[in-house]
N, C-alpha and C positions, 0 to 999 in steps of 0.2 A: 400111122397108127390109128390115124378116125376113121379110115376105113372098118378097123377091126372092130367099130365098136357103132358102125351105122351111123351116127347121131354125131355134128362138133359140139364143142363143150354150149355152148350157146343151146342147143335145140337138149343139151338134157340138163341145162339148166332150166327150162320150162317144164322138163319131166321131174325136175327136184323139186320146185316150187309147187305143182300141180298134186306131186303125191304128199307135200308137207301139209299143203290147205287139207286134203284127202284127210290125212292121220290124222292132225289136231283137230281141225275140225267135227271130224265126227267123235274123237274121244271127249271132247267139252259139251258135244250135242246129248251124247250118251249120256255122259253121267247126269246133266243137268234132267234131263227127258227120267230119267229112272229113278233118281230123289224128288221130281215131283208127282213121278207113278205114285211109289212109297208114301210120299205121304198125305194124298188120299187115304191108305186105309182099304181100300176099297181091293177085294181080292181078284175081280174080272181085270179092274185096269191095270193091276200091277203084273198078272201075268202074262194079261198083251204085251206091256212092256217090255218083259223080262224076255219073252221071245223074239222080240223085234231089236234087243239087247245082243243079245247073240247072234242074229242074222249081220245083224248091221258090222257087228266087230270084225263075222268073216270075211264080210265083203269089204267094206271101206278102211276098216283098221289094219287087217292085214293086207289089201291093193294099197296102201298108200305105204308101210312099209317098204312092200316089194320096190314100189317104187322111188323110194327113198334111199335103199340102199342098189337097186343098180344102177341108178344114176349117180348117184356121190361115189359108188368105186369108179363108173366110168370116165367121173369129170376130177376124178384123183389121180387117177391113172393119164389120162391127155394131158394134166396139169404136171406130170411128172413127180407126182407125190407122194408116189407108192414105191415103196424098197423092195429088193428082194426079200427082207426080212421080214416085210408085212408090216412094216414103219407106214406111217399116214403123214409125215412131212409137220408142217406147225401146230405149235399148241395150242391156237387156237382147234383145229379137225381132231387133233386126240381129243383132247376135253370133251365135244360134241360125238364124238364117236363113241366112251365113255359114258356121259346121261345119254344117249340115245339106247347101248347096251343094256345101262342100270334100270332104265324104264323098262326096256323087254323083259327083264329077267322079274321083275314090280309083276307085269303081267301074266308071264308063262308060269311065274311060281305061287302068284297068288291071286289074281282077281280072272283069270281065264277061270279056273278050278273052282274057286266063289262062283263065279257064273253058272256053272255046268251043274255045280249043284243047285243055285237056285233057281234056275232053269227047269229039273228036274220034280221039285217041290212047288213051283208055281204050273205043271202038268196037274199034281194032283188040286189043285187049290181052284185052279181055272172057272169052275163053274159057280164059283162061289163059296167053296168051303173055306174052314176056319186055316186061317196064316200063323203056323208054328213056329212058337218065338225064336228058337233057332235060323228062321227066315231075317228076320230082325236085327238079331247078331251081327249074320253075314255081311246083314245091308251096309251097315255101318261100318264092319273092316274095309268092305268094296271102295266104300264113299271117299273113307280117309287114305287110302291104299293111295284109291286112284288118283286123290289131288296130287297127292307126293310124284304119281308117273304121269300125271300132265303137266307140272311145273317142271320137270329134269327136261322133256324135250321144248318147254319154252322157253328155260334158260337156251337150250342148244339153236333155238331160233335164234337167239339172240348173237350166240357166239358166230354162227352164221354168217349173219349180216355185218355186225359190228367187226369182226374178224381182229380182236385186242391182243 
């Protein structure tokens, strides 16, 4: 079966950990980098931010998913921990598969969208003009949003490792 999947568990257990530093890593880089744009105040530097917000998400946030989850099906799968029913084997792996879910769905339903729009409003802002407090608002659902989906995949760090 390793053959089917290139890599033994060993070599994508270094793809698991490599996309995990990836994702958390830049999601604590992010947010910290973006509430110290914000609060400056300043509308040049929040909108750099706010661009480099969004780049950085497509690149590093979603590359470390991707490789988060084909390595963990693939090192589920050689471990023999995949059912035909789509079972993930101990509760420790559901649980992490679960906050690791809860956090995507944190993102795809609310702070990707937050983003996109203040993305949008830091285009018009960029040169300097005045930051519409509805800018403001967003920041702060983003801010608290996002601790909530950066702590589900640190707990899932945890579970991980610790495998309870």
């Amino acid at each position: 079966m390793e053959t089917l999947f290139l890599l033994d568990r060993t070599e994508w257990r270094v793809v698991h950990v490599a996309g995990i530093a990836i994702f958390l890593g830049n999601v604590i880089v992010t947010a910290v980098w973006k509430a110290l744009a914000d609060r400056t105040g300043d509308a040049r530097t929040i909108a750099f931010a706010q661009r480099l917000v969004t780049l950085t998400d497509w690149v590093f946030t979603a590359g470390g998913v991707a490789l988060i989850l084909a390595s963990g099906y693939a090192m589920a799968a050689l471990t023999g921990w995949l059912t035909p029913w789509g079972g993930f084997g101990p509760g420790w792996l559901q649980w992490g598969f679960g906050l690791f879910l809860a956090s995507g769905v944190l993102w795809g339903a609310i702070l990707i969208p937050i983003q996109i729009v203040q993305a949008r409003m830091a285009r018009r802002f960029q040169d300097g003009g005045p930051i519409p407090a509805v800018y403001w608002t967003l920041s702060r659902v983003w801010l608290w949003v996002g601790i909530v989906a950066i702590l589900l995949p640190a707990l899932n760090l945890y579970l991980m490792v610790v495998k309870p």
